[in-house]
C-alpha positions as CSV (number, residue, x, y, z in Angstrom):
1,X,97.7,79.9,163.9
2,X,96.9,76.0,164.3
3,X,99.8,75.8,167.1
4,X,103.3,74.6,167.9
5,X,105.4,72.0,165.7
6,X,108.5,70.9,167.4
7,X,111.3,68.9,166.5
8,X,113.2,66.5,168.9
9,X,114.9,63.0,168.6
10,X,113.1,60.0,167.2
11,X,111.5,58.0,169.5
12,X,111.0,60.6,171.7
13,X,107.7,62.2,170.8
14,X,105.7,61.2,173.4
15,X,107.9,62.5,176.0
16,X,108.1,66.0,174.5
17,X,104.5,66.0,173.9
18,X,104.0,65.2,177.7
19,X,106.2,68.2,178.7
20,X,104.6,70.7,175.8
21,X,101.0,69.4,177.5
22,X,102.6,69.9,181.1
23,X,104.2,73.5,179.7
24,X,101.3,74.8,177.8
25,X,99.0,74.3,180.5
26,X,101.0,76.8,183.0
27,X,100.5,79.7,180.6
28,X,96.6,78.9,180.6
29,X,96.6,77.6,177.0
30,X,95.1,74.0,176.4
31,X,94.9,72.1,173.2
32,X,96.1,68.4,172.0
33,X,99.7,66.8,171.0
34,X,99.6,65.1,168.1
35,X,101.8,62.6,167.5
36,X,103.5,60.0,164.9
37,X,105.9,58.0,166.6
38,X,109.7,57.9,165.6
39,X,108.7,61.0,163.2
40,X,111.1,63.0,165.1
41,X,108.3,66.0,165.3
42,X,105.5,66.8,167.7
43,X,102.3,69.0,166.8
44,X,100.4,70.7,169.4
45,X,97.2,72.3,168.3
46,X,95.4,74.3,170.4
47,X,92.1,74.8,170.8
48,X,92.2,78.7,170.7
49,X,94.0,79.5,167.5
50,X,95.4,82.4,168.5
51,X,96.7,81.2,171.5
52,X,99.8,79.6,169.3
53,X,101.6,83.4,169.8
54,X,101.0,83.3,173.3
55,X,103.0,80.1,173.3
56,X,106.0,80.9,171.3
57,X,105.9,84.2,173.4
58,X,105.2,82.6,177.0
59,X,107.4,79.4,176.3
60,X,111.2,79.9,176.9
61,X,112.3,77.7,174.4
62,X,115.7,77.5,175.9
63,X,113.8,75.6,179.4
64,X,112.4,72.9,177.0
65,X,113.7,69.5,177.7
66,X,113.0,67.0,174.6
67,X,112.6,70.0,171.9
68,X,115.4,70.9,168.9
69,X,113.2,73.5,167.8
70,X,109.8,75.2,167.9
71,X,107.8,77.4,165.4
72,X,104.1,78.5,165.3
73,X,102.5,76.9,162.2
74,X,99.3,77.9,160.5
75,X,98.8,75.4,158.7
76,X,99.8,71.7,156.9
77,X,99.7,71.7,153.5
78,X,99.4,68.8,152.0
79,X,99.2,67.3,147.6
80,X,100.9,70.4,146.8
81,X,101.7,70.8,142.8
82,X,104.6,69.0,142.1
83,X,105.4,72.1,139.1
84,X,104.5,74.8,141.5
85,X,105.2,74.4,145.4
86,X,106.2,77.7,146.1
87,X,102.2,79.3,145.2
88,X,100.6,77.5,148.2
89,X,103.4,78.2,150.5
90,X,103.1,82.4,149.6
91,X,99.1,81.7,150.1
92,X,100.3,80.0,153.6
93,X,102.1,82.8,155.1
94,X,100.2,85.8,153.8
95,X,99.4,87.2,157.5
96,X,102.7,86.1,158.8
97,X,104.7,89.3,160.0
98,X,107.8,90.1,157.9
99,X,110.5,87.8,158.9
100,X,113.8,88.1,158.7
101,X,115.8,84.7,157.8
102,X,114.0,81.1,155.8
103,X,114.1,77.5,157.6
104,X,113.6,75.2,155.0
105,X,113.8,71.7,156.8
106,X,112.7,68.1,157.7
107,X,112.8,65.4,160.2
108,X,116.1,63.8,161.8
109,X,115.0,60.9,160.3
110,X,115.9,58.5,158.1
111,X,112.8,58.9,155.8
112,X,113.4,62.7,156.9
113,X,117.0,62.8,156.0
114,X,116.4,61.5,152.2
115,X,114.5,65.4,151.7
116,X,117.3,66.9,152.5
117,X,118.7,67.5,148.9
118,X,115.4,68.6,148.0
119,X,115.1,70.9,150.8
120,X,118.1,72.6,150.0
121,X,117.0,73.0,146.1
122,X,113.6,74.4,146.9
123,X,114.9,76.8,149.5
124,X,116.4,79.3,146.1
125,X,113.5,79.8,144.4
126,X,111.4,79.9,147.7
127,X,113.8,82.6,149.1
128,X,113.5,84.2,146.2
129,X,109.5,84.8,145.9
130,X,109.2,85.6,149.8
131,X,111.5,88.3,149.1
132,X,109.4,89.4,145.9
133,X,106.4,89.4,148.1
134,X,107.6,91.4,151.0
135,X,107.2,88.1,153.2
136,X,111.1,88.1,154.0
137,X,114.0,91.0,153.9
138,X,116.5,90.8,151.2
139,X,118.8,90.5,153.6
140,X,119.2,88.2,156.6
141,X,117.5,90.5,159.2
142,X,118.0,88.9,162.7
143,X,116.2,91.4,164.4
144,X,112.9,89.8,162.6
145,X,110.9,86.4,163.3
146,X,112.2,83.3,161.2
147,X,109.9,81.8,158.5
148,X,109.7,78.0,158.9
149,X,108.5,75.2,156.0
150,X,108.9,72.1,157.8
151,X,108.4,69.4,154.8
152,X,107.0,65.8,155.9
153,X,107.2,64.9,152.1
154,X,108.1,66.6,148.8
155,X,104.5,67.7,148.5
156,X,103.7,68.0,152.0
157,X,104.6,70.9,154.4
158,X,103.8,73.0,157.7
159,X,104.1,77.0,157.4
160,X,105.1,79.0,160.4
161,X,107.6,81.3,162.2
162,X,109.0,81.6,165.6
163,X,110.4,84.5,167.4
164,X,114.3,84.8,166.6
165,X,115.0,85.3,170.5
166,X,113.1,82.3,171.3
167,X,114.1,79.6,168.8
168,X,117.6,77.3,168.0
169,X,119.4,79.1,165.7
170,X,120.7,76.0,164.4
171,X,120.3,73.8,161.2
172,X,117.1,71.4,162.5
173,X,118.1,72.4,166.5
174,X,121.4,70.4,166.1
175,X,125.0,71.3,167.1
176,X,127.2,68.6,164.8
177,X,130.6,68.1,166.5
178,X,133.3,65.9,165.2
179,X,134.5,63.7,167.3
180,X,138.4,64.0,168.2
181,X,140.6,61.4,166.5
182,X,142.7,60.3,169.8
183,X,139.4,60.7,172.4
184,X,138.8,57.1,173.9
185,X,135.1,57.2,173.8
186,X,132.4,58.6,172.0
187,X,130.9,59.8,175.4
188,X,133.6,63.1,175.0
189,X,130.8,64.3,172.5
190,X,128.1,64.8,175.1
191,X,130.4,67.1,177.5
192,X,131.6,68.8,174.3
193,X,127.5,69.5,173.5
194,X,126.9,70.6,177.0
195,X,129.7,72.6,177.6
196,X,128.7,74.8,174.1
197,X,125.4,74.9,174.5
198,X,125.3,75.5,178.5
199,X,128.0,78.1,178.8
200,X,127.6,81.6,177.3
201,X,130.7,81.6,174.6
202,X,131.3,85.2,176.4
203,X,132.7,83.2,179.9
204,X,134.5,80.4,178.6
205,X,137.7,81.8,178.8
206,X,136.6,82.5,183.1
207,X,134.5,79.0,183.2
208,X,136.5,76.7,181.4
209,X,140.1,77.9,181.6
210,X,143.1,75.9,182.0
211,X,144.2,75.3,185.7
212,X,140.8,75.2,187.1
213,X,140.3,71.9,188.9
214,X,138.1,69.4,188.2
215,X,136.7,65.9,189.2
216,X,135.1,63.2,186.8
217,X,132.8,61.1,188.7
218,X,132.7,57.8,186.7
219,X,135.8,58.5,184.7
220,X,136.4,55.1,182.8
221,X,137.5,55.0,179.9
222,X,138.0,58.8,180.1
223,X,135.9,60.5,177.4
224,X,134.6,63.3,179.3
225,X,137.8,63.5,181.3
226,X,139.1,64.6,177.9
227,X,136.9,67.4,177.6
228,X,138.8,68.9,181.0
229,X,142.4,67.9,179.7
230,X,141.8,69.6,176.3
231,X,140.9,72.1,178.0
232,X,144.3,72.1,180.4
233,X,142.1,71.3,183.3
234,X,143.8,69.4,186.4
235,X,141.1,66.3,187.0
236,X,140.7,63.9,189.8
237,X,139.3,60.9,187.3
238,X,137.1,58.8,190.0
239,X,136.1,54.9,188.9
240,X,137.3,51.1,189.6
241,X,138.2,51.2,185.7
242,X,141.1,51.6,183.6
243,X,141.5,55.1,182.5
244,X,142.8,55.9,178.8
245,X,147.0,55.8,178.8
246,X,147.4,58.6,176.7
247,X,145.2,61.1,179.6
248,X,147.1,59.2,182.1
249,X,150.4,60.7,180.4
250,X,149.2,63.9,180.2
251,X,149.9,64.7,183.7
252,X,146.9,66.3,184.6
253,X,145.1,62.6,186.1
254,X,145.1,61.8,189.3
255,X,143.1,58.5,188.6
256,X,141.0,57.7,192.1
257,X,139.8,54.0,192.0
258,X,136.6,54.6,194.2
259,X,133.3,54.7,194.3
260,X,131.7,57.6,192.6
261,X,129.2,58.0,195.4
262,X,131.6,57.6,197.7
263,X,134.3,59.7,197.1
264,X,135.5,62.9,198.5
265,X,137.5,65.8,197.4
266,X,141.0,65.9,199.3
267,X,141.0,69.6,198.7
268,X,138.5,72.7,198.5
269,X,139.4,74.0,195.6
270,X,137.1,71.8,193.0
271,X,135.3,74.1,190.3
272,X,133.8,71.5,188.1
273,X,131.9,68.4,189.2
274,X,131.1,65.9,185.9
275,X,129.4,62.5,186.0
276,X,128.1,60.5,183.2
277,X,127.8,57.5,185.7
278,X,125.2,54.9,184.6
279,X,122.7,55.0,187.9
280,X,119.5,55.7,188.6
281,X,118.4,59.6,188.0
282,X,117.2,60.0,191.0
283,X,120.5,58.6,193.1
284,X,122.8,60.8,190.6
285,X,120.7,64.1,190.8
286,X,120.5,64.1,194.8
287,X,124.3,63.3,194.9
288,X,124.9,65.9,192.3
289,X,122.9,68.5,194.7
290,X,124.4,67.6,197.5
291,X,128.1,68.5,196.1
292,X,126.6,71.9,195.1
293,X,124.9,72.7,197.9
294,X,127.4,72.1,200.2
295,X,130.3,73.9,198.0
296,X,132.3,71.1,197.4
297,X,132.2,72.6,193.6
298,X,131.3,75.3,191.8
299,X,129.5,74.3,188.9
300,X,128.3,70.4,187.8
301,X,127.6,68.9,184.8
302,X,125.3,65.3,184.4
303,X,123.6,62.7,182.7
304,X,120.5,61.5,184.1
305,X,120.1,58.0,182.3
306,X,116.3,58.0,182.1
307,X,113.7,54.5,181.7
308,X,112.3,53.4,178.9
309,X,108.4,55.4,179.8
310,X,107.7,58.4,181.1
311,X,110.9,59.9,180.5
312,X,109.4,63.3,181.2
313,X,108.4,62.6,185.0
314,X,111.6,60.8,185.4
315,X,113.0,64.6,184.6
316,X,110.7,65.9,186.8
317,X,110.8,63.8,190.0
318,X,115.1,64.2,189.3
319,X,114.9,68.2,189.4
320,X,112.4,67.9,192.4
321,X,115.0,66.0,194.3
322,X,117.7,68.7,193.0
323,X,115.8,71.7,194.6
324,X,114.7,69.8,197.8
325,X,118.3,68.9,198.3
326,X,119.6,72.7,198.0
327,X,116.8,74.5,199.7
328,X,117.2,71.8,202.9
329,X,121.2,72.6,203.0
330,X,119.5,76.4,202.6
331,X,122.1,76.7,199.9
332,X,120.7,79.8,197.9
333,X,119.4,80.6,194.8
334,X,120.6,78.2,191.8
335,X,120.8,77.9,188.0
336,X,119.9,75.1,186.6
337,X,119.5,73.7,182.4
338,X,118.5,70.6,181.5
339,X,118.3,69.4,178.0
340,X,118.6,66.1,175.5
341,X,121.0,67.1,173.5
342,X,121.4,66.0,170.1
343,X,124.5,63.1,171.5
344,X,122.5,62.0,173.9
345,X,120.7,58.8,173.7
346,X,118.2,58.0,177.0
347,X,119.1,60.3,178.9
348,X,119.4,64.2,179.3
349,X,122.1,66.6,180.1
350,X,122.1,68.9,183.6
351,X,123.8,72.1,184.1
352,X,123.8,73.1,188.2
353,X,125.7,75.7,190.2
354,X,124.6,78.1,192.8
355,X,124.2,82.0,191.8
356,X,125.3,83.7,195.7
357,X,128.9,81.8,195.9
């Protein structure tokens, strides 16, 4: 195998390719990132072929920060035959392993996006000859590795497959959400994201039931305060800004004109802590901590709004402060996610709560 391919947003390659570098490197496997700015993909080729498995094996895709998706690829194959594309991608994937499900896809890009028509056309007769070939099951298998062909161009294309326990299972790593008609800021997307891809479906009737009690950190205009409410949450909605009427009239605000970092809980009986405040990382991560640790709630859920460069040890420096903060307060063991999710912009999502309370 040449190595990894991994999607993530444009403009972010050089921070994923930084944390596949920093990642790869802890399993003992070295190579290179290569990388095409705003081309909303990453290659990493290492310098032992065969150590691309041990990646897609060793990596827990799931603990990535900037990734969508990640396959092993053999190879790029480029000036393919316009009358017969589907020959050199058979020849490609000859030693793959029989997989169980076809990704035909392309960058979230805007020169990306214009293959997706064709993407979808070539993905028939494609499906069709892997089957033939005993390359892919005749029917979806999901017990099997996925088969990837990542196209950069209509005659241009990486081959691989990742692991179906260690992937996204979703169209190019992205969970599309429409956004509510009567939310009052396009900030409700983010929670929405974070909530779904954060919290097992399994436990959301237990960890994001009605009547559980909330508080929104940075409330104004309200869009992740609607998240709570839709979800008949009482909230505590904490900022010096006006709050959206219609959340207001739903009786479960209290609307707290304080500061964020300042404010405290009048009772004990907070589960969720949320903040989408726009602060430093750092400042927002140690407060976060701090209400965890200390048990003021049970589970919190941030942004972490993230500088132009090095993006990647902004991250890193923010989760140092998290685990500094809960192992001084000798809080326990915690769980913690962290990813940029697909309505994010600059800055990632973060997931906290302890595991022994």
């Amino acid at each position: 195998m040449l190595g990894l391919l991994l999607y993530c947003r444009s403009g972010f390659e050089k921070d994923l390719a930084n944390e596949i570098q920093d990642k790869a490197s802890q399993l003992n496997v070295y190579g290179f990132a290569k990388v095409l700015a705003e081309s909303g993909y990453v290659v990493f080729q290492c310098y032992q072929p065969d150590e691309a498995e041990k990646l897609i094996k060793g990596l827990d895709f799931s603990r990535l920060i900037f990734a969508r998706q990640m396959f092993a690829t053999s190879v790029f194959i480029e000036e393919m035959d316009v009358v017969d594309r589907v020959k050199p991608i058979l020849a490609a994937c000859a030693e793959f392993p029989l997989c169980g499900d076809l990704r035909v896809e392309y960058a979230d890009t805007t020169d990306g996006r214009e293959l997706s028509k064709f993407c979808r056309k070539i993905s028939v007769p494609l499906r069709q000859h892997l089957r033939k070939n005993n390359k892919l099951t005749h029917k979806e298998n999901p017990s099997k590795p996925v088969l990837h062909v990542f196209f950069t161009a209509t005659d241009a294309a990486y081959v691989g497959y990742s692991l179906n326990h260690n992937n996204s299972p979703l169209p190019l790593g992205i969970l599309r959400l429409k956004m509510p008609h009567d939310a009052p800021s396009r900030s409700t997307l983010k929670l929405d994201e974070a909530f779904q891809t954060f919290i097992p479906k399994n436990e959301h009737d237990e960890r994001l039931r009605g009547s559980l009690h909330a508080v929104d950190l940075g409330a104004c205009p309200g869009g992740w305060t609607y998240q709570l409410v839709r979800r008949s949450m009482f909230v505590e909605a904490v900022d010096n800004g006006a709050m959206d009427k219609a959340l207001m009239d739903s009786g479960l605000v209290t609307y707290c004109p304080e500061d964020g970092f300042k404010f405290k809980p009048r009772k004990n009986n907070i589960y969720w802590l949320v903040c989408d405040m726009i602060e430093q990382p750092q400042k927002v991560a140690k407060l976060m901590a701090q209400w965890v640790a200390s048990g003021r709630c049970k589970e919190a859920m941030f942004n972490l709004k993230l500088p132009m460069k090095k993006r990647y040890e902004s991250v890193q420096e923010s989760l140092q402060i998290i685990d500094d903060e809960i192992h001084d307060q000798q809080a326990g063991k915690y769980q913690l996610q962290v990813k940029h999710l697909y309505h994010n912009r600059e800055e990632v999502t973060v997931h906290l709560r302890l595991l022994n309370k």
